[in-house]
N, C-alpha and C positions, 0 to 999 in steps of 0.2 A: 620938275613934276615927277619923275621919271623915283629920285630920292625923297619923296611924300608917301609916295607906295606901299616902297619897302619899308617906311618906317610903318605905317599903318600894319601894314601883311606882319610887321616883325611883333608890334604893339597887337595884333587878333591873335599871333598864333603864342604868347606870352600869358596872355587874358586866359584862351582856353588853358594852359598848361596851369594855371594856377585853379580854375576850376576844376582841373580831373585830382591835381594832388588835395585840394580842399575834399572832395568827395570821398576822397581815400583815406583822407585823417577824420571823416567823419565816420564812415563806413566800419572802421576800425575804434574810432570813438563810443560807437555806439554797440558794437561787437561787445566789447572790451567791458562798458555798461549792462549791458546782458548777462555776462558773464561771472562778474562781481558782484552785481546788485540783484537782479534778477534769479539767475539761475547759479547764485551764489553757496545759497543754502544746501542746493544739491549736490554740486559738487563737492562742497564742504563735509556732507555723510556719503559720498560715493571713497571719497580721503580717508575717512574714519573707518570707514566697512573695510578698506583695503590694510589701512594699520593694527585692526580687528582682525583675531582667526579664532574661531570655536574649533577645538581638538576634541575631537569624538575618544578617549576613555574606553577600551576593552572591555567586556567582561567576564565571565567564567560563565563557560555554558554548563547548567546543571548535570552530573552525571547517573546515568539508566544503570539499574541493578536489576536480576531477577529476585523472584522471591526468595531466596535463601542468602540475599547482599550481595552474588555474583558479579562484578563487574561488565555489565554490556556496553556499554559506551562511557567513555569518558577523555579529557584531556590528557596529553604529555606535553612536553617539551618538543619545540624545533629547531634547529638553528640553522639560521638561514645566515652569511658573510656577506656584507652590506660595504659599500664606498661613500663616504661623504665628500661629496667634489671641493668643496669649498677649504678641507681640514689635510687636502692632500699637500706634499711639498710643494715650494715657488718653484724651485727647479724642476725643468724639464724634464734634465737625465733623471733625476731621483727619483721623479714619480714614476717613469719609463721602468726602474731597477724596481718600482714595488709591484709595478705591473708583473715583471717577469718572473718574480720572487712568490708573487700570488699563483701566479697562473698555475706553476709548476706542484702545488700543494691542493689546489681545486679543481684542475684539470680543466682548465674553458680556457680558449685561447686570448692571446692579448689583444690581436685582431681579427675580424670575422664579421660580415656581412655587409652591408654595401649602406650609408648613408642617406645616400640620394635616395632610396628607394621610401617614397613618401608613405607607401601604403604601413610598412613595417616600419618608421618611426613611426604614423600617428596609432597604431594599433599596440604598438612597445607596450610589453607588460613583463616587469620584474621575474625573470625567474623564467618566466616563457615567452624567450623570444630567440633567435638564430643571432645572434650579434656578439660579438668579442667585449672584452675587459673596458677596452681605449671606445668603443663605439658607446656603448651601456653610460659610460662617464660624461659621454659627452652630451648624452640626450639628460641626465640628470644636471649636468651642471646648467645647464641651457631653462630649464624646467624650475627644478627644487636643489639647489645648491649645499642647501644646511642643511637638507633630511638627506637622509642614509639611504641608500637604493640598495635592495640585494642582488646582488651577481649570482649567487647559486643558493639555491635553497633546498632545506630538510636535508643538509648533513650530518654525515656520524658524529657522535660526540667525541673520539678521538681526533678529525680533523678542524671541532670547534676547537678545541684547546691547542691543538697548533697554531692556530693562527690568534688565538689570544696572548697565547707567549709573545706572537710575535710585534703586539703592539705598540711596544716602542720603537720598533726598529719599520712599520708601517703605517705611518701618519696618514687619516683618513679610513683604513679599514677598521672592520668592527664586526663585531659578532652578535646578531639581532636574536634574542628566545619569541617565539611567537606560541600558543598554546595550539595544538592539531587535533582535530578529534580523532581516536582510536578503535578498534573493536575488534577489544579479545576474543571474540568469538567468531568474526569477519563473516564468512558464508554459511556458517549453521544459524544464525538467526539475524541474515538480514534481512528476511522479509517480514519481519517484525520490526527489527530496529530501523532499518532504511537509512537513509547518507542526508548529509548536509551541501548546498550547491550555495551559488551568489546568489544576490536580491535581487529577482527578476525586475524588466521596468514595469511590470503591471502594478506589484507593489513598492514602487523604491518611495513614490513618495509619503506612504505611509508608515513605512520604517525610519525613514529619511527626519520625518517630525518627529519620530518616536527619539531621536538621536541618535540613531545607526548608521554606522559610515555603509556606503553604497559599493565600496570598491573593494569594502576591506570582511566585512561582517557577514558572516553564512546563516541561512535560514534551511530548517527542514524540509526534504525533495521527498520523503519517502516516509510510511513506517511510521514509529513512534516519535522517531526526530520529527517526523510534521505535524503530525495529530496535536503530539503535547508539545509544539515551538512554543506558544507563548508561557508554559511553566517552564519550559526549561533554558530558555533566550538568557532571561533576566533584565537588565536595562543596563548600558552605557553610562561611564560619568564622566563630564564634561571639564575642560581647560579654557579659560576665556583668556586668550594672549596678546601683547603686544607683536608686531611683526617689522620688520624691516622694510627694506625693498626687495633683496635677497630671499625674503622667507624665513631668513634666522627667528629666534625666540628674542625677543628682549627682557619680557619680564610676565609674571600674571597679571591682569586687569582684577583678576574678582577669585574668593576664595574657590579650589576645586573645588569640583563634585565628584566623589568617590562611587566608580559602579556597584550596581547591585549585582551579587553573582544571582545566578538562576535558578531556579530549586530543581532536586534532586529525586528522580521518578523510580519507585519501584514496582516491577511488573507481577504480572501472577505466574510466567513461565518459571519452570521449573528446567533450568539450561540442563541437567543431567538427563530428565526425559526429552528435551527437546530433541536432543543426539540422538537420544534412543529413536526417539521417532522418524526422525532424518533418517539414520541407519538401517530401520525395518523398511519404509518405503524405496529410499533406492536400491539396496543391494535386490529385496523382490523383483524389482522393475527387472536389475539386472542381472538376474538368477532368471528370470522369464525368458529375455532378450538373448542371453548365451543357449539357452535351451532350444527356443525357437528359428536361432542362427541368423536373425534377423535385428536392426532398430525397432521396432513395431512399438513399445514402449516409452514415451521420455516425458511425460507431463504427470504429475502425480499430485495428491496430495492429501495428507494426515492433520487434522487434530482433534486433539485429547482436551475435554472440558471435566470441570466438578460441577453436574447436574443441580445441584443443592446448591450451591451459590454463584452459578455464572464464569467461576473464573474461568481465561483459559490458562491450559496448562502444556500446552506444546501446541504448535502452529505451523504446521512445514507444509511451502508451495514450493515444487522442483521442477525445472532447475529455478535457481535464483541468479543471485549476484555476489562480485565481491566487494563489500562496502568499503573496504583499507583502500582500495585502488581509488575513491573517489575523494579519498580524506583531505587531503591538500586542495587538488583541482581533478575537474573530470576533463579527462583524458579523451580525447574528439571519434580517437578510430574503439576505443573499449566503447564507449556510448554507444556508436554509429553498430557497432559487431553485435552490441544487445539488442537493438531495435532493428535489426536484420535477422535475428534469430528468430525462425518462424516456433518455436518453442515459446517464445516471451518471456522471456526471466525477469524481463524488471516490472511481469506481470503479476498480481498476487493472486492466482486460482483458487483461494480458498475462497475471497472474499470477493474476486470482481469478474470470473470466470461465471459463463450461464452454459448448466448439462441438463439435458434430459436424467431426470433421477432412477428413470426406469421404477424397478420392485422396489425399490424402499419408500416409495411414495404410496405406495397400496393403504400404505396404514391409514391417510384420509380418509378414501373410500373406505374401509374396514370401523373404521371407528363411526363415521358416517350413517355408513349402512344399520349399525347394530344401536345406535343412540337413537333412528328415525325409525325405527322399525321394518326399516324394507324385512330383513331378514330375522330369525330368533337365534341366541346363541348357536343350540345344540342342533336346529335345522339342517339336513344336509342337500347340498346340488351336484348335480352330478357331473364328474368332468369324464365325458364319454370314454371308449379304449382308444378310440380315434384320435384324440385328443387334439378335437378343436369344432367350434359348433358353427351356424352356417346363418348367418342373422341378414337382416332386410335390409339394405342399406336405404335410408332416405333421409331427403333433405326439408321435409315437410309430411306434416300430418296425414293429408290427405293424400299423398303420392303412393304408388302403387309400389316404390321399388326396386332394388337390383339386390339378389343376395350374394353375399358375401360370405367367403370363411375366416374365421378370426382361429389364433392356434395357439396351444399351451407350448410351453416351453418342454414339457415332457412330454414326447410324440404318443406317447403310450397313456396318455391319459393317468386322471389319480383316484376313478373311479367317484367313490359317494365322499361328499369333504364336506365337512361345517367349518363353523368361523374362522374358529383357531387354528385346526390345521389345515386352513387355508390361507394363513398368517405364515403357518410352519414350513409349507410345504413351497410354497409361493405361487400357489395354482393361479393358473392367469385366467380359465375358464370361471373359475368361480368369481371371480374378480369383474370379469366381462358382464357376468350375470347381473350381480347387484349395484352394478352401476350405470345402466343402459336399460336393464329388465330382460325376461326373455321368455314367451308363450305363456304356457299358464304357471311355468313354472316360479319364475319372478315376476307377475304380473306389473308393477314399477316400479322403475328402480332408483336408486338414490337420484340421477338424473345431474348436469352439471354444474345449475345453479347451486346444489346445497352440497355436491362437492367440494364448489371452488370456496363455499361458506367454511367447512370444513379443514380443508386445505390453508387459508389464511388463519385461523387459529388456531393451528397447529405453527404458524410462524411461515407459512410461504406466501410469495409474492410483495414481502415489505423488506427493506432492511433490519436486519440485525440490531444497529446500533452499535455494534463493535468499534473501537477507538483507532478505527483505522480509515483512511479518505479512499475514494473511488469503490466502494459497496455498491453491488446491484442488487437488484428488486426482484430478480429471476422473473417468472409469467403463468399463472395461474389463469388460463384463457378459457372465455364461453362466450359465447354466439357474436356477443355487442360486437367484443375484441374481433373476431375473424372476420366480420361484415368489414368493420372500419380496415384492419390492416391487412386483411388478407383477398380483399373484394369479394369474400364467397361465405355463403349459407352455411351454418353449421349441420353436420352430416350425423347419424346416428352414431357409424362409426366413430366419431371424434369422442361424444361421451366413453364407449370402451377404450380407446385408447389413454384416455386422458387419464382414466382409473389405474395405468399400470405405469404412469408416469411419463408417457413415450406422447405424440402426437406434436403438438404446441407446448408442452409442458417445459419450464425450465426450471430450474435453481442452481441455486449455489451450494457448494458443500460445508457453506457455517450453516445457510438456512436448514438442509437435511440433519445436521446435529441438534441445532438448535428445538427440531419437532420431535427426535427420539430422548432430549433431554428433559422436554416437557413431559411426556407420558414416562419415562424414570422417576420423575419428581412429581408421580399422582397430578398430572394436571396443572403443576403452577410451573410457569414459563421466567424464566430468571431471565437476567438483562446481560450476555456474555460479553466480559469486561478482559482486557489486557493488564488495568490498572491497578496496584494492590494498594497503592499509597504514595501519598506526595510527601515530601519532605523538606526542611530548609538547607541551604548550606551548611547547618550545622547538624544536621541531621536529626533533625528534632520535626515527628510527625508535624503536619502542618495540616492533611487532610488522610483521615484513616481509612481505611478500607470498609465499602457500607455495602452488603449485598442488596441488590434492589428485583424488586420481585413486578418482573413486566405485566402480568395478566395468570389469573388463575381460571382455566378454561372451564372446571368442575361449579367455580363460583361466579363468576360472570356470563351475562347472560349473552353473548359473543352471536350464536346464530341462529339467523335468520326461520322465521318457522313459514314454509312454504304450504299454500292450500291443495287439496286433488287436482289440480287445473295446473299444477306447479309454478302457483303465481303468489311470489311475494305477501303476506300478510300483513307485516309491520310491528308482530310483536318477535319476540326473542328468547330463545333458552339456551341452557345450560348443557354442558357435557355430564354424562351421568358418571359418578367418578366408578359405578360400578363396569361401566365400558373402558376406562383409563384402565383399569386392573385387567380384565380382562384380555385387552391389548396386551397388556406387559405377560399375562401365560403364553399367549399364543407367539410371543418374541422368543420365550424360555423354554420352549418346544421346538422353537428353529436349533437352538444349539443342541436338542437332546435328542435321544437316539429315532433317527427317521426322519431330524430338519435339513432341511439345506446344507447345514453349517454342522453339523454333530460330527464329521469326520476333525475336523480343523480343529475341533475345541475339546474333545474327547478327553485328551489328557491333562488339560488346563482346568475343567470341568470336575475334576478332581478334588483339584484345591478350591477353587472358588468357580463358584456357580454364576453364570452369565447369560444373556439375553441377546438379543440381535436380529437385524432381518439382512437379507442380502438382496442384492440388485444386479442385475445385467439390462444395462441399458442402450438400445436401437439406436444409432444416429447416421444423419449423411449430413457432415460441413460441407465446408469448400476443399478440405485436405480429403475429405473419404472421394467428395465426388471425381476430383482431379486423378484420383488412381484406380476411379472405376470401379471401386467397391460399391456402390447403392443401387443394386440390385436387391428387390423386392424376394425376401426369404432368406438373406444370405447377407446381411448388413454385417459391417462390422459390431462392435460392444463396449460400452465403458464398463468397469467395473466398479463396484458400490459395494460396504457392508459397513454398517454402524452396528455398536454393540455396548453393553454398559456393563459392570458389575460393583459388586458384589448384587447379585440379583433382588436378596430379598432390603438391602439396604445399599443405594449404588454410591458411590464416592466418581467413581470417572465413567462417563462414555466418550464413543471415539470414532470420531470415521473417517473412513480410507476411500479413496477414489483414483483411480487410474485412468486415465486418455485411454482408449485404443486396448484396455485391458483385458480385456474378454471376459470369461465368470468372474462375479464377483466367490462367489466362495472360493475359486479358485485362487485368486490372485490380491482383492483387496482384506479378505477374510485373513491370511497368516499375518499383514499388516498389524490389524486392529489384535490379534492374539498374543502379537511381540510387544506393544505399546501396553496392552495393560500387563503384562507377566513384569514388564521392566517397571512399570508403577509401584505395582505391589512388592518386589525385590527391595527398592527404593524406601519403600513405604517401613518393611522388615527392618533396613539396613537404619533407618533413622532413628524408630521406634528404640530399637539396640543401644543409641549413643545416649549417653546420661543430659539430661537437660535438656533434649530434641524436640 
């Protein structure tokens, strides 16, 4: 009985053993069917994808010239000393002796930094990383076996050729040319030209389609390299390869595609005055700053336009940057040091900086006043001896009040002043007058609606339109704006203020050129451009230089016509171009004897006859207030003066602006004096050369 049992027990537990390995050879049967029949297919192009490599093809990045063919940007040669793991000796010691034999000629040690250390293998990057000869080899062999890693990059061309001599006697090293971009002219016009950085991920996957390697291919960070990236990029051309397991190459799949190089940009700066203008604003800054035995000084900036067709022709925001230092890679602590720099240099203050424009804004109002009738040309107001008048401050029509004193910048008053030499003189009481009104003397006055009407046709509160990224809008503000941003009522005072530039007032220093270039050019408003002409790789125009004419303020009917009530109408008029002319004498009386400016230009004045206004402008940032300067009467000042010549025919105007300046005649005035004397020199010097 006892052997019935066991044979049973031995016969169940047989049975089941044959049902768990049947379940296994099914389990696996049908895996195995999954695998080949089913999900055959995919596997099958997951195989193919992998014995498949698209080689992304370099291309030539277009190279930047100014307008005279000057080289501003362009490619060289780099050479970078690369290892191919795979192509090293079999023996140990040998490859050990090329190790020690390298090292000693490229200076990086054979061994250096620690393996284990997962953060710094998975972050390894060619070139920039802390690790020795034997570590670098070991992460490429492990990775890309057949491609060439470089161990040191952008060497002299005396130790490329050492180590190409020594190619026979170094199996596996090599000598990689990679193209870098260059700039001969490095910090005199990088904030124009600006650098090239990697493809951030915001865009990789649109580069990425476009056929651009992600790891390898730089896109414009700044300046003209970003504005004009897609003229000057070009496109990628493509390798369709067989590959190994390895990585090696086996062979082509499909004919290449050869890249397109980029096209080649020429600018409208003129890199001789660019210098000159770099040169005139800082050594002033620091001709002030030694004098006054203080910093007080360091944010500045100059440029020089051609009224008559937009170009510009010099563009300096200081400080800046140095573009060569980013050419290869940007450097973490130079980065980190620029954007610690309460200065901003990889800021552009001509274009994306917002000042109070102070006196050089007056000309809205002025032009304003004399097109609307508030005042008559030859009318005069009076600016007391006091020199400053005492007006009613309110926030509403009907309110009773608080008077206020408002004050001329010349404590002594400038007596009886009409228009123009109220243009000249920069009387801020007459200013106060026809902009706000005052007893019976200005019974109404321009008022801030047909100001700020005034003020945007002159070109403030829009961009520019210059070929550069991050442009502001600067702030042409009236009532709507201060309810919404500033939660309060617009005050009478605000209209006077607003007239002299100062209050809510902002711009930029391309917008205040951009509105003295307009009235230079009788009213018509040019569209200021960096760009003179595009070109192919072979240097053959592609797109020529077309000057475009933004708005002619004389001929279009631009503003607004308010009724007695000063309420919007709905129809529109013209600037009377006999008030653009008019504007431009009372400019031409600032530099002549008894303007603002006629000490400064006296001797220039000579040779060519010039125009200009000057500005000192009020402000409290966050740097005035932190040192306790905004104290009412006793504010610190920017400095301002634009200027144009030849007066009765202008070719350049130009303006200068200083941080923390103080007068402008004082300080941005011998700016704008140096920048056209060097034009015109320039102008001489060319005119001279046969063919020019």
């Amino acid at each position: 009985m006892s052997e019935m049992r066991k044979e049973n027990l031995s016969s169940s537990r047989m049975r089941f053993l044959y049902i768990i390995l049947g379940a296994i050879f099914l389990f696996y049967m049908i895996r195995l069917f999954s695998l080949q029949i089913i999900e055959g297919p995919d596997y099958l192009a997951l195989a193919e994808e992998n014995r498949i490599s698209n080689i992304s093809v370099a291309t030539q990045r277009g190279v930047i010239y100014d307008r005279n063919g000057y080289v501003l940007a362009r490619n060289i040669p780099s050479f970078n000393i690369a290892i191919t793991p795979a192509n090293l000796p079999d023996d140990e010691a040998a490859t050990q002796e090329v190790y020690r034999q390298l090292s000693e000629v490229i200076n990086v040690s054979v061994n250096q930094g620690d393996l284990e250390d997962e953060l710094a293998v998975k972050t390894f990057k060619p070139c920039d990383n802390e690790f020795g000869i034997e570590e670098i080899v070991f992460i490429a062999d492990t990775n890309w076996p057949y491609n060439p890693t470089s161990i040191v990059c952008n060497v002299s061309r005396e130790m490329a050729l050492i180590v190409m001599e020594k190619a026979n006697d170094w199996p596996g090293v090599s000598v990689e040319v990679e193209p870098v971009r260059d700039y001969p002219t490095g910090w005199l016009t990088s904030e124009v030209i600006g650098f090239l950085g990697p493809i951030y991920e915001e865009v990789a996957d649109e580069y990425e389609s476009a056929g651009f390697s992600i790891g390898t291919d730089k896109i414009g960070f700044a300046g003209v390299e970003d504005s004009m990236n897609d003229e000057l990029m070009g496109t990628n051309g493509l390798r369709v390869v067989e590959v190994d397991v390895g990585g090696r190459i086996i062979s082509d799949l499909e004919p290449p595609v050869d890249p397109v190089p980029g096209n080649n940009v020429k600018l409208t700066i003129d890199t001789r005055l660019q210098v000159a203008t770099k040169y005139a604003l800082v050594t002033e800054m620091q001709g002030w700053n030694a004098y006054l035995n203080e910093e007080r000084m360091t944010v500045g900036v100059a440029i020089a336009m051609n009224p008559k067709t937009g170009e510009i022709l010099s563009l300096v925001s200081h400080p800046t940057y140095e573009n060569n230092r980013m050419a290869r890679l940007i450097p973490a602590y130079y980065y980190q040091q620029l954007l610690e720099d309460v200065r901003k240099p990889l800021f552009n203050h001509a274009i994306s900086a917002e000042y109070p424009p102070g006196s050089v804004y007056k000309l809205a109002a002025a032009v304003g006043a004399l097109n609307e009738g508030v005042v008559e040309l030859n009318e005069t107001l009076d600016c007391p001896e006091e020199g400053q008048i005492t007006v009613i401050q309110k926030y509403s029509a009907n309110e009773v009040g608080t008077p206020f004193e408002y004050v001329c910048w010349q404590d002594t008053g400038h007596g009886k002043v009409d228009w123009r030499h109220a243009i000249s003189l920069s009387c801020d009481v007459y200013f106060y007058k026809i902009s706000g009104g005052f007893e019976d003397e200005v019974k109404q006055g321009l008022g801030v609606y047909r100001m700020k009407e005034y003020a945007e046709a002159l070109g403030y509160g829009e961009e520019s339109g210059i070929e550069l990224y991050g442009e502001m809008t600067g702030l042409v503000p009236d009532p709507q704006w201060k309810r919404i941003n500033a939660g309060e009522i617009w005050a009478t005072g605000d209209t006077y203020i607003a007239s002299m530039g100062q209050g809510y007032v902002l711009s930029t220093p391309m917008q205040v050129l951009v509105s003295f270039a307009t009235l230079a050019n009788d009213g018509k408003m040019m569209q200021p451009t960096l760009i003179h002409e595009i070109l192919d790789a072979d240097g053959d125009v592609i797109k020529p230089f077309e000057e475009r004419l933004k708005q002619d303020i004389t001929e279009e009917p631009l503003i607004e016509i308010y009724d007695e009530d000063n309420q919007p109408t709905g129809e529109f008029r013209t600037i009377d171009p006999f008030v653009i002319e008019m504007a431009k004498e009372g400019m031409r009386m600032t530099v002549m004897d008894g303007g603002t400016i006629h000490k400064e230009f006296a001797e220039f004045d000579l040779e060519i006859q010039s125009a200009g206004k000057t500005g000192t402008a009020e402000y409290c940032d966050d740097i005035a207030n932190e040192k306790g300067l905004c104290q009412r009467g006793s504010w610190p000042t920017h400095a301002w003066y634009v200027g144009y010549a030849p007066y009765d025919d202008p070719e350049i105007v130009v303006v200068a602006f200083v941080y923390n300046g103080g007068e402008g005649a004082s300080v941005a005035g011998p700016v704008v004096r140096k920048v056209m004397e060097a034009y015109f020199e320039l102008k001489e010097i060319d005119n001279a050369v046969p063919g020019s």
